[in-house]
C-alpha angles and dihedrals in degrees: 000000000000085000092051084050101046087047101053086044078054100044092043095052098089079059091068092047093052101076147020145203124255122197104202117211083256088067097247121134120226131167125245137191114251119218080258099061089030090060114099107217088065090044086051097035109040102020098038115027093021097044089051098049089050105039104040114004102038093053097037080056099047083055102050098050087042091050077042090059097037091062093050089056097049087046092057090042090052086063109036084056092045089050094047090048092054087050095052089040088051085055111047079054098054085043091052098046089048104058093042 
């Protein structure tokens, strides 16, 4: 969980650079792009390649190979439980035969 937090501070740093306040002479306070947010290669870079990885590629992945896993699992469950049925199955018959 500390590792989820410290990567989404590090991934939402270039946000605070992105922008800065400016105090006009009327006293208002607005906010303004800084070179670094105006530049192109960031725009193209974080806020388009990076955002979508993280955003929409990177989670529908981690899905997939999770549901991926998950059906490996049930899969293995699904035989251990049919082996041990027969087991019991072969039992009770030997049981049964030889009390008879």
């Amino acid at each position: 969980m500390v590792a989820v937090t410290v990567l989404c501070i590090l991934f939402n740093i270039p946000r605070y650079l992105d922008d800065h306040v400016v105090t006009k002479p009327d006293g208002s306070v607005t906010l303004a792009r800084t070179d670094f947010g105006n530049d192109d290669t960031f725009r193209l870079v974080y806020a388009g390649v990076f955002y979508y990885i993280v955003i929409y590629a990177l989670p529908v992945f981690i899905l997939a190979v999770m549901t991926y896993r998950l059906i490996l699992a049930l899969r293995q469950f699904y035989k251990r439980r049919e082996q041990v049925t027969k087991k019991l199955f072969a039992e009770t018959i030997m049981t049964m035969s030889t009390t008879s």
